[in-house]
C-alpha angles and dihedrals in degrees: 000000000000106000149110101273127188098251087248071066107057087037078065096056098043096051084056085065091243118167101247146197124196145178130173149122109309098240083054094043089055095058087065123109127236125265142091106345142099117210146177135191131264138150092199127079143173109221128169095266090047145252128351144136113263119190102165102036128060129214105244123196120193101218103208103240133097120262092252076059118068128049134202129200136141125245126206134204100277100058104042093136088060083081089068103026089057103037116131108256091222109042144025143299121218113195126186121186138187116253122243088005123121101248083063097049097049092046088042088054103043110024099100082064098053111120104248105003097115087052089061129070092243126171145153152116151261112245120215142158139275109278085252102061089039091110092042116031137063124232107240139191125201139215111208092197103057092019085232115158109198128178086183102042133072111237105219123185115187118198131185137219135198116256096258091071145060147210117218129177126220136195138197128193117155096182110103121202103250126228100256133089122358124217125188119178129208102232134016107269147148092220124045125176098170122036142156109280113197078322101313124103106255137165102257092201091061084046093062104042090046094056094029100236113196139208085243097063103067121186124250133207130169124259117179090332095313127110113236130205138234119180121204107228092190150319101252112205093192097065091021077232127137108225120214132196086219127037119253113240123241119248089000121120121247131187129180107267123245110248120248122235129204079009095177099053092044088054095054096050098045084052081052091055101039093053092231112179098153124173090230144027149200128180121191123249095241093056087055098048097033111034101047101264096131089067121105095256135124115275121190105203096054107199142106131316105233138188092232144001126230121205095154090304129043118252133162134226093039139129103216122201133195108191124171118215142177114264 
């Protein structure tokens, strides 16, 4: 099971006792009955026939574990490194966290330093609101046990697997950093106004508005191999900052990513080479605004569009995948 359902749906599912992820619009979300599930809001969803906005049905995912075990809690600022610290050691964490709140900040900011996360198959996203509500909602993320709704908290559930199988998270990002100009900044942040430029001290802001850098163009730096993403969310005057959806990292290299033509075709067929068949999903807001996914077409990783995309660290422009194999 891993589809937009009516809500009566979902109830179904969840009176059978399934392990559950969900996403949704809130005033859906909150129709929902208690039991075994984690959830988050979003208006936005990938389904096989393609993009589109969804208020009344959620996107419900059937994790494959049995309800003993899997386990739900949330966790608040002060005990982020619990995510790590009391992860199954056979098995898989699923995290969801409110966009623009504090709790996400301060994981966003930190969570390349937690003991052990990067020992754990971890993923997960940062729920938000349609573009429309931005000014007027609150991102929120749900816990089905207890039937808690936070905006300040990080929702974790933590399922375990028998030792024949295992969790393993995948990412896909198909933006490169390009060849031109390197930044490296002094401290993590959303918001920089000075940085390195090609190793001289330069303002960013003016930067940015000289060489009209979009929201559109995010930097990329490497992790492990991987490139990782960092969006721009805007060039604020006021301040003379540049704002990110990410942090920046501090002493890593960044260079302006190359932009990515006939994006969506190049996704899927890179989904096609790599033998992805997850469990579960996410796909960030910017390709979907900006890569064609909205468009009625067919998609072959059906799940919900995020604002942000958690494996370990949060990046941005990703499509991020759990699978469970057999050893």
């Amino acid at each position: 099971m891993n589809e937009l359902l009516t809500t009566d749906e979902a109830n179904a599912l969840i009176a059978r006792g399934c392990v559950l992820h969900i996403a949704g619009d809130e005033q859906a979300m909150r129709r929902l009955k208690r039991g075994n599930w984690i959830g988050g809001t979003t208006p936005y969803m990938l389904t096989h026939d393609g993009g589109m906005v969804e208020r009344d049905k959620v996107f419900v995912t059937e994790l494959p574990v049995p309800p003993d075990a899997a386990s739900t809690e949330f966790v608040d600022i002060g005990h982020i490194p619990a995510i790590s610290v009391d992860a199954p050691r056979f098995g898989f964490t699923l995290v969801i966290m409110p966009a623009m709140s504090e709790v996400h900040s301060i994981y966003s900011l930190t969570s390349a330093n937690i003991p052990g996360i990067r020992d754990i198959p971890l993923m997960g996203w940062v729920s938000g609101v349609h573009a429309d509500q931005r000014d007027k909602a609150k991102a929120k993320v749900f816990d089905g046990i207890t039937g808690e709704v936070a905006d300040d908290r990080i929702v974790v559930m933590r399922a375990r697997l028998p030792f024949s199988k295992e969790a393993k998270v995948d990412i896909v990002n198909l933006v490169m950093p390009g060849t031109g100009d390197t930044f490296v900044f002094d401290a993590p942040s959303f918001s920089v106004r000075e940085c390195e430029i090609n190793g001289k001290r330069e303002d960013l802001y003016e930067y940015a508005v000289r060489n009209r850098i979009g929201v559109h163009q995010p930097l990329v730096t490497e992790m492990n191999g991987e490139p990782i993403c960092v969006s721009l969310r805007g060039v604020d005057a006021e301040t003379r900052s540049v704002q990110f959806f990410a942090p920046v990292m501090r002493g890593r290299v960044y260079r302006l990513g190359d932009a990515v033509t006939g994006y969506r075709d190049r996704l899927i067929r890179t989904i096609k080479e790599r033998a992805l068949h997850p469990v579960l999903a996410f796909n960030c807001f910017h390709n979907y605004a900006f890569g064609g996914l909205m468009a009625p077409s067919p998609y072959p990783l059906p799940g919900p569009v995020v604002f942000g995309e958690l494996a370990h660290v949060l990046m941005n422009q990703t499509l991020v995948c759990l699978s469970i194999r057999n050893k």
